[in-house]
Structure formats: C-alpha cells, structure tokens
C-alpha positions in Angstrom: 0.0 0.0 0.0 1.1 3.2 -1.0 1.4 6.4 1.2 2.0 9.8 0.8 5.4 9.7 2.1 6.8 6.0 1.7 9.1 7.6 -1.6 11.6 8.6 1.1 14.4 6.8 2.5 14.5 5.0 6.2 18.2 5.5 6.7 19.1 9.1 8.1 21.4 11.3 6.4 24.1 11.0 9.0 23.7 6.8 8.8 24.6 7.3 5.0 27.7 9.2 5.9 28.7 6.5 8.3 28.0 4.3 5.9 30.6 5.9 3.3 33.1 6.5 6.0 32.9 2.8 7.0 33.4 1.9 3.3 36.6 3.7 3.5 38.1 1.9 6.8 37.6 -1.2 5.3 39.4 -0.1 2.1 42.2 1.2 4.2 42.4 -2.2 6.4 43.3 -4.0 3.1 45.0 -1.4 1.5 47.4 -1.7 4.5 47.9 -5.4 3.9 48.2 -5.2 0.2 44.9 -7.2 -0.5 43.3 -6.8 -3.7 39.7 -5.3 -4.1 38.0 -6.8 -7.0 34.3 -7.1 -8.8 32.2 -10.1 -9.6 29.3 -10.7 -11.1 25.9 -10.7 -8.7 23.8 -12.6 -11.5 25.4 -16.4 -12.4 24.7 -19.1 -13.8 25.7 -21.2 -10.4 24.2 -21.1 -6.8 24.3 -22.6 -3.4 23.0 -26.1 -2.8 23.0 -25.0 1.3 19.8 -26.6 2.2 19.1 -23.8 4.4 19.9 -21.0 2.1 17.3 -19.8 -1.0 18.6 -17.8 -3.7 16.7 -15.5 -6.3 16.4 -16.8 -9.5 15.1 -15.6 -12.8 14.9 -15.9 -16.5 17.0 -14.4 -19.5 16.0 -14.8 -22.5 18.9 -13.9 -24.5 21.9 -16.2 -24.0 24.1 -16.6 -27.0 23.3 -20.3 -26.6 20.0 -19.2 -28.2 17.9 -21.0 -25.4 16.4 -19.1 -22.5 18.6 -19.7 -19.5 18.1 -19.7 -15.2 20.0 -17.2 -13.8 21.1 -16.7 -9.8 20.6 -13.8 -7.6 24.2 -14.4 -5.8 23.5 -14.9 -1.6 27.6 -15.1 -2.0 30.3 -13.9 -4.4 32.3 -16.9 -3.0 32.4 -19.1 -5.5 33.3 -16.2 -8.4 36.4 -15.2 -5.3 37.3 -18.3 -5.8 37.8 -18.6 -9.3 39.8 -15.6 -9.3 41.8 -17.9 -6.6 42.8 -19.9 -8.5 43.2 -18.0 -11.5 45.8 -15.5 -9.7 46.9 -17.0 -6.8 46.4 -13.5 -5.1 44.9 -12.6 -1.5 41.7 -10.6 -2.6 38.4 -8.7 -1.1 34.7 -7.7 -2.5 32.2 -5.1 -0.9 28.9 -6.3 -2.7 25.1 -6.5 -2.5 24.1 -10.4 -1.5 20.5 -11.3 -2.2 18.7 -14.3 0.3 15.1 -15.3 -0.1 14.7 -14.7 3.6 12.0 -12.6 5.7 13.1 -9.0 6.2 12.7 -8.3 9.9 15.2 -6.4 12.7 18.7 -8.1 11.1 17.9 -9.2 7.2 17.0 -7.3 4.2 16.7 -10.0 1.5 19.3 -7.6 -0.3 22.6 -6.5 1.7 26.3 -5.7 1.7 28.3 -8.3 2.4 32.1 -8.0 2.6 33.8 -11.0 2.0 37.5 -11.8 1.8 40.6 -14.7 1.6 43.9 -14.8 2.7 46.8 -17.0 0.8 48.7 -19.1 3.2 46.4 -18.5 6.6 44.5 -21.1 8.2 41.5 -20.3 10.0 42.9 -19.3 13.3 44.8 -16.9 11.9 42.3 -15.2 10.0 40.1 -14.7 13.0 43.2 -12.7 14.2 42.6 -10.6 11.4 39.0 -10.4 11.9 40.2 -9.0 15.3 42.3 -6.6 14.1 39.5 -5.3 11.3 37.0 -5.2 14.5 39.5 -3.1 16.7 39.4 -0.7 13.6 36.0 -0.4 12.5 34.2 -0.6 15.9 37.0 -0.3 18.9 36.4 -4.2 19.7 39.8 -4.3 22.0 39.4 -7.9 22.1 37.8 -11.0 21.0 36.9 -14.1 22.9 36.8 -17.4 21.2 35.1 -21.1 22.2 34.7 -24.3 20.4 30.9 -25.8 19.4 31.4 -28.0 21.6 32.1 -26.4 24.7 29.4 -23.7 23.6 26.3 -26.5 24.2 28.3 -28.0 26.9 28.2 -24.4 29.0 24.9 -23.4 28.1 22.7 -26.7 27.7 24.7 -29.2 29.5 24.9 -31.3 25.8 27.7 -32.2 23.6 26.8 -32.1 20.3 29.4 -34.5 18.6 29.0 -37.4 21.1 25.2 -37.3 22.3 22.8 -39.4 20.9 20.3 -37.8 18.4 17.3 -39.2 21.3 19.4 -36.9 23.9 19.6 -33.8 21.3 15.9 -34.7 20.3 14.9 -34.6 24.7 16.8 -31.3 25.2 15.3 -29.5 22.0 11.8 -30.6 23.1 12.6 -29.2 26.5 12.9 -25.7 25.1 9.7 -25.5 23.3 11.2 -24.0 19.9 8.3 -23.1 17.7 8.1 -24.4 14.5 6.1 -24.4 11.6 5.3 -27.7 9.9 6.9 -26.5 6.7 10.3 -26.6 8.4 13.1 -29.6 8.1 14.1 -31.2 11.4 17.2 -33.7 11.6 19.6 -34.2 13.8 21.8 -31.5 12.5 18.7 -29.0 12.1 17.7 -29.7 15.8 21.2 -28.4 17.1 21.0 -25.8 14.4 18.1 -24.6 15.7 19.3 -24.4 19.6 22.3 -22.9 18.8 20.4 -20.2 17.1 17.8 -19.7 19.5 19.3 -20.8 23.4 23.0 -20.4 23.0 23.4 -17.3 20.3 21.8 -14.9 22.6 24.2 -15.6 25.5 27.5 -15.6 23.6 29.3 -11.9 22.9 27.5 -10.1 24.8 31.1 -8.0 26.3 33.2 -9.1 23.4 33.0 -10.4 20.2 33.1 -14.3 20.1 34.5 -16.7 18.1 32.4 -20.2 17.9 34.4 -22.6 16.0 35.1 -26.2 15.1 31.5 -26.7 13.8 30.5 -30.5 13.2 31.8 -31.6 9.7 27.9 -32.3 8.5 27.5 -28.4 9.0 30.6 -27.0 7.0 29.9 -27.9 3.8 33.0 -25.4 2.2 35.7 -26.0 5.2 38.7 -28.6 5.8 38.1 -31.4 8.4 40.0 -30.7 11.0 43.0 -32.8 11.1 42.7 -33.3 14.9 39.1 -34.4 15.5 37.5 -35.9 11.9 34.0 -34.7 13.5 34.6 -31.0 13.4 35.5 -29.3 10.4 37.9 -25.8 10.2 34.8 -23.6 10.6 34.2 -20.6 12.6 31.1 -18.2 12.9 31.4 -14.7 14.5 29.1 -13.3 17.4 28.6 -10.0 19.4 25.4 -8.9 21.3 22.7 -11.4 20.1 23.9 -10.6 16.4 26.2 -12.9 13.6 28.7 -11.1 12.3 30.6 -13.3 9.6 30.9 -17.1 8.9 34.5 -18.6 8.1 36.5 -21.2 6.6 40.3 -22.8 6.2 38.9 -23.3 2.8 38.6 -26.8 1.2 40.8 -27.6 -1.9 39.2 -30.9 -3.4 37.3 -30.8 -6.3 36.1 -34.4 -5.9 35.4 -34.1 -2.0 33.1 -30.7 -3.2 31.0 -32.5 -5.7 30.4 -35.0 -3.2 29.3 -32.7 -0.7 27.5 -30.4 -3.1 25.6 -34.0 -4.3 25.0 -34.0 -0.2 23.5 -31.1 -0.4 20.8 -31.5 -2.9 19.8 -35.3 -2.0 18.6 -33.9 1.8 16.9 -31.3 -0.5 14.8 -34.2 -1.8 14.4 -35.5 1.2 13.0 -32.3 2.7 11.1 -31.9 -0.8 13.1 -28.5 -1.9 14.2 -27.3 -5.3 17.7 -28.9 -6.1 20.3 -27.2 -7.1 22.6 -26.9 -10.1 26.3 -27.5 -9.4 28.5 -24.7 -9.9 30.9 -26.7 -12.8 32.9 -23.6 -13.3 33.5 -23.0 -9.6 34.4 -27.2 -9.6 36.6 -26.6 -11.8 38.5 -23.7 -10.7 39.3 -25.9 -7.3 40.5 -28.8 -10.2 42.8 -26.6 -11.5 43.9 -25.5 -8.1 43.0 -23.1 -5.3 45.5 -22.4 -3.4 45.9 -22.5 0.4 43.4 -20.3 2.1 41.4 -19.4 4.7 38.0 -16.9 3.7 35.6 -15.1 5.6 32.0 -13.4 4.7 30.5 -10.4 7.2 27.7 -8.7 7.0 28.5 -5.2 6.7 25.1 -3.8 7.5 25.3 -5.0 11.0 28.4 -3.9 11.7 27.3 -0.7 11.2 24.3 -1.4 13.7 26.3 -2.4 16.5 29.1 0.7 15.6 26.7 3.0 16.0 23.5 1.8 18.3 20.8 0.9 15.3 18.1 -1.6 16.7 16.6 -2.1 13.0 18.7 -2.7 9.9 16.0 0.0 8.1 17.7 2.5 10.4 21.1 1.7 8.2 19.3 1.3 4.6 18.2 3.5 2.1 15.4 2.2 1.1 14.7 -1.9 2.7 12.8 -4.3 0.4 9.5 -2.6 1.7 10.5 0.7 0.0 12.6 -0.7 -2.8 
C-alpha cells in the first residue's frame, strides 16, 4: 500500500555518511595489507545447494546459446572469489550486494552488503586474528573471545553435540519449546542448528566479540576437516550482542570431496522436498585446477554498522529496505 510519504528513504542522512566513511576503513584495512579489491558478477549461472539458504532466481531470455537460461541472484560472491583464486593465486576482497530469499525483519533485508575476503597461506585461526584486528578498527572491539561448538552446548545446555545421541539432542530441543512451523526440516543436524540459534546465540558476545568454532563436519559444507578431531570441520562463525557477524573457513581444496558434498547437499533437499540445485561446474573446476591454500571469511557489513553506531533495525542503516525498494 502506498502512502504519501513512503518515496523517502529509512536510513538518516548521518547513517549514509557513516555508511561511506565505513566503506573507507575497510578499504584502508586491506589497503594496508596489500589485499586486492575486486568485482564479480551478482547474476550467475551457479548457486548454493546449502539446504538452508534460497537464492533468487530468474529468467534471461537472451543467451548466445540461443535458449532461455536460469539465472542466480548471488546470496555469496564466493564461489566467483574463488575462481579468481585460482586463476591469480592473489589474496583478494569484495564489498557487494548479496540477495537471500529470507524474511526482512530487525537483522535481514533479503538484499545487503556483504564483505567477503581470503587470505593465501592463513588457516582459520589466523584469519580470525585478522577479523580482530578489522574489529578493533572499524568498531574499537579491543578484544575477542573465542570457544569451540562443543564447549558452547556443553556451558549453556549441559549437551555435547558431537557425542550425544540424536534421542538426547531430540529430549533437550523438546525441553525448550522452539516453535516451528510444519513446513520446516528437522534432523539431527537441524535440531542443534536450531538451539544454537535460539538458546546459546543470545548468551555468547555479549562484552566481546566471540569466536564459535570447530562446527560439526555435517554443518561446514565449504571447510577442511580438522586434522585433529574428523567430526569437526575448520569452521568458525562470529558473534557479538545477540547478532552474527561473519561465517569462516580454512577453505577446502578438493574438487572431488566438493561434488560429493554439493551432491549432499541436494539429495537432503529431496528428502525435505526442496528445489535442487545446479552445481556450480565452473567453480568445480577452478578448485580442479587448483586453489591455493586459504582461509575466507563473509561479514555482513550492515550489522556492523548497527552495532558501531547503536541501530536496533537494519531499516535504520538502509536507504530504502525491500518494503521501500
């Protein structure tokens, strides 16, 4: 419904100028460290097969192949950063609009800026260092705390996630009442999904930026498997206040190990009676030819500018949300 005064933005002039002045910390960060900025596509002809991530797709109807073809809304420039990878062999960064077919509410637009970048020769310890560093300079974090998944549901629900039966994880997810609708796909994985997001997110990072990491292999689709425990993989997600800040890997290198997992991917999409996915080929083959050592991170930009400067609503940091678009 229209009204008389829905043409104008949501974000305040001085959010746009902290907006722009953000922008140019984070240029100077990787300036400083002599990482490459680059620009990739936001429509392909690849997308995720995450089972709990929905891209945008649509139509174009005029491919030089002569035959109308699906194109993707990206929710990631990942795998294009990776192509470039392997290509150049080059430590490189992207500030880009993402697109998710999500529900906008308090901390999601379906369309927002996600800054994404991978270091040559770090694992994923190391780049959460960085991440430190980048949050000392953009928002004055002086430090960062860090905890496995593990000890995470050990501290907060008395569980452990990689050894407890899926009857305990099933009694202890039932225990907290988590509303549901019946549309919604519930496994062992998705239960401790689920009370992660809802029973242990809220009480991590709430004086300092954690670090959760070691995720369970089944959850890190993208990463290494940790060469010290074969049921966690190299994964780490970021958290501060209540809020997820970025998502990272110590990046997987085998082609054949992908496909399988990609395959993974779209067979629990059957189950759960989604859409499957096309495989990326061209990403596949980019880590054929050769990716080189890395570790990669994504962060949502928007709510880093929330917590910088006291927004409660991402509208309050966009010009114009997906209501106003």
């Amino acid at each position: 419904m229209t009204t008389p005064d829905n043409w104008r933005p949501t974000a305040s002039l001085q959010a746009l100028r902290e907006r722009a002045q953000l922008y140019t910390a984070i240029r100077q960060f990787f300036a400083e460290r002599d990482v490459l900025e680059v620009d990739t596509p936001v429509l392909s002809h690849g997308t995720v097969t995450d089972v709990f991530i929905d891209g945008f797709a649509t139509n174009f109807a005029y491919s030089d192949s002569g035959h109308n073809e699906t194109l993707y809304l990206q929710t990631s420039p990942e795998f294009a950063l990776k192509r470039l990878l392997a290509s150049y062999q080059t430590s490189i960064y992207q500030m880009s609009k993402v697109f998710r077919h999500e529900g906008f509410g308090r901390l999601h637009n379906p369309e927002f800026t996600m800054l994404e970048w991978y270091r040559i020769g770090l694992d994923h310890h190391a780049l959460m260092d960085e991440i430190s560093d980048l949050l000392k300079a953009l928002i004055g974090a002086q430090q960062t705390e860090r905890m496995t998944y593990q000890q995470a549901f050990q501290k907060h629900l008395n569980l452990d996630p990689l050894s407890d039966s899926t009857q305990r994880i099933a009694e202890v997810f039932n225990d907290c009442n988590i509303d549901l609708s019946d549309e919604y796909p519930i496994d062992h994985d998705g239960m401790l999904q689920l009370l992660f997001s809802y029973e242990i997110e809220p009480r991590i990072g709430q004086q300092y930026p954690c670090f959760i990491y070691d995720y369970p292999a089944s959850q890190s689709s993208l990463a290494k498997i940790s060469r010290d425990d074969p049921r966690v993989a190299d994964r780490f997600e970021l958290y501060f206040k209540g809020t997820e800040l970025a998502n990272g890997f110590h990046e997987l290198q085998d082609a054949a190990e992908q496909r399988k997992r990609f395959e993974h991917d779209n067979r629990l999409r059957r189950t759960f009676r989604f859409e499957e996915k096309p495989l990326d080929e061209r990403f596949l083959g980019a880590l054929e030819a050769g990716l080189p050592a890395c570790a990669g991170v994504a962060m949502g930009i928007d709510r880093i500018l929330m917590l910088k400067h006291g927004y409660t609503h991402i509208e309050q940091v966009l010009a114009f949300p997906v209501n106003r678009a």
